[in-house]
Each structure stands twice: as structure tokens, then as C-alpha cells.
C-alpha positions, 0 to 999 in steps of 0.5 A: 759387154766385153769391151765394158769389162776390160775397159773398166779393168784398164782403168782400175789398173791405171787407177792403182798404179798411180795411186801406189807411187812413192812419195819423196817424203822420205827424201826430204826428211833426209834433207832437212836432217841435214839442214838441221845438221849444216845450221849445228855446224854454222852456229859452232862457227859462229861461236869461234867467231865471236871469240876472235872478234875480242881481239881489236884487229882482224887476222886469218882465223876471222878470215878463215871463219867467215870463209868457212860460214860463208861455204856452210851457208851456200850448202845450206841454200843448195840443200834447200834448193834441192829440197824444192826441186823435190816438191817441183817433182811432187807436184808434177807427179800429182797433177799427172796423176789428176789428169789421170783420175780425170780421164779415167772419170770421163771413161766410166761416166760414158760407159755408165750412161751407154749401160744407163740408157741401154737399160732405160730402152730395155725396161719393160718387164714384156722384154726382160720375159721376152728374152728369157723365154727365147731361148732354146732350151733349160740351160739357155734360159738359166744362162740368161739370167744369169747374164742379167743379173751380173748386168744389173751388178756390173751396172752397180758396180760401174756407178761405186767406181766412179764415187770411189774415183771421185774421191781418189781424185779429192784425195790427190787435190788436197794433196797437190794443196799441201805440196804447193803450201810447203813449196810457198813455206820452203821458198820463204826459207830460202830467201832468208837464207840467200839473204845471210848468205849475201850478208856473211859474203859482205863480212867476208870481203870487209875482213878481206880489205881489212887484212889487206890494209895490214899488208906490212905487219902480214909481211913482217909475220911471214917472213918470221913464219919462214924463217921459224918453218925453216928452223923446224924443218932442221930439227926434223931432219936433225931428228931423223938423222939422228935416229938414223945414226942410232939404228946403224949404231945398234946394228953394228953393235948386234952384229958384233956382238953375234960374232962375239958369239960365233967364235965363242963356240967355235973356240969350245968345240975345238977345246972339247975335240982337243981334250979326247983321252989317249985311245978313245975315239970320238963317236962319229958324227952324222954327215950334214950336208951345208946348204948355201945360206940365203943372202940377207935380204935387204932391210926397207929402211935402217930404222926397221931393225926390230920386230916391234918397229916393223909392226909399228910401221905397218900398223902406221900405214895401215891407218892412212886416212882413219889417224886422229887429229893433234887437237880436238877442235880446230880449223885449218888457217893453212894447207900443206903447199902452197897458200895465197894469203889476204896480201896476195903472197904465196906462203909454202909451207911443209905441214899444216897450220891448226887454230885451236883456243890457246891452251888446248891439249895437243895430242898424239895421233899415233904410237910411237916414241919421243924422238925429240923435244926442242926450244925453237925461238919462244915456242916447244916442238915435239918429234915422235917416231913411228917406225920409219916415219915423224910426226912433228908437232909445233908451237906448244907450250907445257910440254909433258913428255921427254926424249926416248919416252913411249907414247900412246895415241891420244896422248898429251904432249903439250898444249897450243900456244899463241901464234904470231897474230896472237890466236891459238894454232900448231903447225903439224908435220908428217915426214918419212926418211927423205921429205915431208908429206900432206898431213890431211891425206892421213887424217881422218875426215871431220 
């Protein structure tokens, strides 16, 4: 009788364990959230495609697009494959848990059928009288009632586990049916989406070969790109020295005038101890022990020679990696370094090229100043200083802000104008005192 027990006990435990696992039904919820998200993000470029298909000829952003579309689209086939490694999962597990239910079945209906046929041998009434009128005393008899009736019950309730096993068991089939379905409806999704991607890699490498026929004109816009880059590295260095210069200029002029001052009062205290009337004493003064001053320390940079400045330029740093970008929407045609263009030439370039739609605001990505505003060629630039560091913005047209103005993040300093292939970009720097630096290591993340 106890070996009945804890076998049914083992296989209730087994029962509930496996039917209290979690299912990754939430994991795929988050999954296709992002799917949805990736397919927003594909028709918006598809949308910046179409708008540069008006255009007759092929050009970088096109390329840049497709590119673009073509990683998207590559996502998107590996959140679904990941999304059918879930169901794989699923479907393992429920088949595991069957087979389970199923041995679990095996073992109840054995040991129902030895309770069944023991009962069966022991159904006369002379031995169910016989038993009871055995025993030794009161207390005994009474005990195997008791015995008998929890016999009958554990016998009753032996035959409600297995109908109650049976239907866990259902359960689970119809739910491993289900699974299989939304595997078969996933794996359909996923070949129409490797079908776009084929077909968007095809598109790529058309755009591709056409950019390579145009080798000649690419050439001729390169090197009129290097020279114009050229042209605005000066102007910022031209800036920066300048700026330079200023803060040496203020501060010999503050030195100055806190001399000016010095012997000022130098010049009054001897006046006031040279005019004591005949017989009069001074009262004496307090004896003041001087203490050494403390070398000035060294200031970090020329351009921090205020405490506004120096507040602006840890507030600049402190927003490394969290800074807005110059335009509200835009791709990256070219990255700060070196770029391999559709021509096999490598551009180096010391900013980062931004394509926007022609007209677009372009904004400042932090406080600062206007350090400069210049004509370079057919094109507006515009230098802000912040502290010690320059955020140069290029190839703008109706610029709204002049030399020396103060301005706010987020403001408007011009508008994108048409690059050499005719589409909207800028070219964004950012410098300190001695070089230029990665722009997109400062900006937020997009």
C-alpha cells in the first residue's frame, strides 16, 4: 500500500512540474514588436529612396539607402529565425512533456489494474467480515475499517488521476498542434522575406555597377571634395587660432589692468602715511605674518579663462555620446576616416558627411558661440566654440546667425544645401586645440 502512494505521489509531482513550465510566449511578443519596428524603419527608407530615384542618375545616398535596407532586411530574417528557434523550443519541450504524461499514464493504469484485481480476488462479503472480525481487539478492528475505506477512496481516486492525466495530456497535443501551425505560418513569412532580401542585394549591386560606370565624374567630385575639405580645415584652424589669440589678448589685458590697480593702492597708502600731522602717531598696526602666495596653477587650455567657459566645457564633455544631431533626419554618406567609395578610391575625410532633404534646418548640437561665419567656394560654413572645443557645420545655405552671437542647443544656423551629386548633406566637424575628432562617438545613438 505504500509503495501505491508514493508512486502516485511521484507522478502528481512530475505531472505539475511540467505543466507549470513558462512558455516563451512572451519572448516572442518581444520579437515581433521588433519586427514591426524593423519593417517602420524599411518603409521610411524606402520613402528617402524613392525621393532620390527622381533624380536621372545613380549617386551615393542611393547607394547608401539600398545598403541600408539591405542590413535592415537581414535583421528582420534573423529576428525571424530566432523567432522559429523559439518555436523549435516550444516544441521540443511539449513533445518531452507528452511523453511524460504518457509514462505517467502507463504507471497509474498498472497500478489501477493491481488495485483492480486485488479487489476483484477479495470481493466477498465472508472476506471483507472475515478481515475485520480477525483482529484482536476494538481498536484493531476499527483500524481496519478505516484501512478499507481509505482503500476504496485511494482506488477512486486512482481512476480521477488518470481521466485528469488524460486530459493534461489532450491539452498538451492540441498545444504542440498550435505550435506546429505557427511554425509552418513563421516559415512562410520567412521565405518571403529571404525573397526581398535577395531581391534588395540585387538592387544593391545594380546601383553598385552603375556608380562604377560614372568612375570619371566620381573622380572629378572627389577631388573637388578634397580640395573644398581642405579649404574648411583652414578655416577652422584659422578659427581656433583666432580664438586663441582673443584669450591671450584678454588676458594680458586683465593682467594689466590688476596691476593698473595694485599700484593704485600702493600709491594711496603711501599718500595716506605721508600726510600724519606733526605730533600725531599713527596707531599701530596689527603684525600680519605673509604667507608665501601659492604658484598660479597653470590653466588647461588659453581658451578657459573664464568661469563660464570653464563650466561650458565640462558641461561639453559631460555630454559625450548623449549630443543632439546637426539635422533631424539624415543618413551618414561618409564616416570620419577613411571611406572606400563605389570607385574603389579611398576619401579621408575629417568630419562626417550627413544627407538630409535640401533646405532642411541644421542645428546646433550644443551651446556656445559663433566663432565663425564664412563663404568657402558656392557654400555657408558656420564655427561655434565651446570652451576649448569647435563644432564646424558645412555646406549651408541661409545662414541665420552672425560672429560673436550666443547660441542655444538646438538652434537654427542655416539650412542643407545641394552637394556635388546634386542631393541634400553638410559635412559635420568637431575639433579641440590641436585636431579634429569622430563626431559619431559624441552623438547620441539613433
Amino acid at each position: 500500500m505504500k509503495s501505491f502512494a508514493l508512486t502516485l505521489c511521484s507522478s502528481l509531482v512530475i505531472a505539475l512540474t511540467a505543466w507549470a513550465q513558462p512558455a516563451s510566449g512572451q519572448s516572442r511578443e518581444e520579437l515581433e514588436k521588433q519586427r514591426q519596428q524593423l519593417r517602420k524603419e524599411i518603409e521610411q527608407t524606402e520613402k528617402q529612396l524613392q525621393a532620390t530615384r527622381s533624380q536621372k542618375k545613380e549617386n551615393l545616398l542611393s547607394l547608401k539607402l539600398v545598403d541600408k535596407k539591405v542590413k535592415l532586411q537581414d535583421r528582420v530574417v534573423d529576428n525571424i529565425n530566432r523567432d522559429l528557434s523559439l518555436l523549435d523550443n516550444n516544441i521540443t519541450l511539449t513533445n518531452r512533456e507528452i511523453r511524460k504524461y504518457d509514462r505517467l499514464l502507463d504507471t497509474l493504469k498498472q497500478e489501477y489494474a493491481r488495485s483492480m484485481i486485488y479487489a476483484y480476488k477479495n470481493r466477498a462479503n465472508y472476506d471483507f467480515l472475515n478481515f475485520v472480525f480477525s483482529s484482536a481487539n476494538f481498536n484493531d478492528a476499527m483500524k481496519r475499517l478505516s484501512y478499507l475505506k481509505s482503500y476504496r477512496s485511494f482506488r477512486e481516486m486512482q481512476g480521477q488521476n488518470i481521466l485528469r492525466t488524460q486530459e493534461l495530456r489532450k491539452s498538451k497535443v492540441q498545444e504542440l498542434s498550435g505550435v506546429k501551425q505557427k511554425k509552418n505560418a513563421t516559415l512562410q513569412v520567412q521565405n518571403k522575406e529571404l525573397q526581398v532580401l535577395s531581391q534588395e542585394q540585387k538592387e544593391k549591386e545594380r546601383i553598385l555597377n552603375e556608380l562604377k560606370k560614372q568612375e570619371k565624374q566620381l573622380n572629378t567630385q572627389i577631388a573637388s571634395k578634397r580640395k573644398q575639405m581642405q579649404k574648411v580645415d583652414n578655416a577652422i584652424a584659422a578659427a581656433i587660432k583666432r580664438a586663441q589669440e582673443e584669450a591671450r589678448r584678454l588676458a594680458i589685458a586683465k593682467a594689466a589692468e590688476e596691476e593698473r590697480k595694485r599700484k593704485e593702492a600702493e600709491k594711496a597708502a603711501a599718500l595716506k602715511a605721508a600726510t600724519v600731522k606733526p605730533g600725531e602717531t599713527e596707531a599701530p598696526k596689527p603684525v600680519v605674518v605673509k604667507e608665501k602666495p601659492a604658484a598660479p596653477k597653470k590653466p588647461e587650455s588659453v581658451l578657459l579663462n573664464s568661469e563660464s567657459s570653464i563650466a561650458l566645457n565640462a558641461s561639453f564633455e559631460k555630454n559625450r555620446g548623449s549630443l543632439p544631431w546637426p539635422v533631424d533626419r539624415g543618413v551618414v554618406l561618409m564616416h570620419y576616416g577613411s571611406n572606400k567609395l563605389p570607385s574603389g578610391t579611398v576619401l579621408d575625410i575629417t568630419s562626417i558627411t550627413i544627407s538630409s532633404d535640401i533646405g532642411s534646418p541644421v542645428k546646433s548640437v550644443f551651446d556656445g558661440t559663433v566663432s565663425a561665419v564664412q563663404q568657402i567656394d558656392d557654400m555657408s560654413v558656420v564655427i561655434l566654440q565651446h570652451g576649448r572645443y569647435f563644432t564646424t557645420y558645412s555646406n549651408l545655405t541661409g545662414v541665420s546667425v552672425q560672429k560673436g552671437q550666443q547660441v542655444k542647443t538646438g538652434q537654427v544656423l542655416g539650412r542643407v544645401a545641394a552637394n556635388f551629386d546634386g542631393i541634400g548633406a553638410i559635412d559635420f566637424y568637431m575639433s579641440n586645440e590641436t585636431s579634429n575628432f569622430d563626431p559619431e562617438r559624441w552623438l547620441r545613438n539613433r
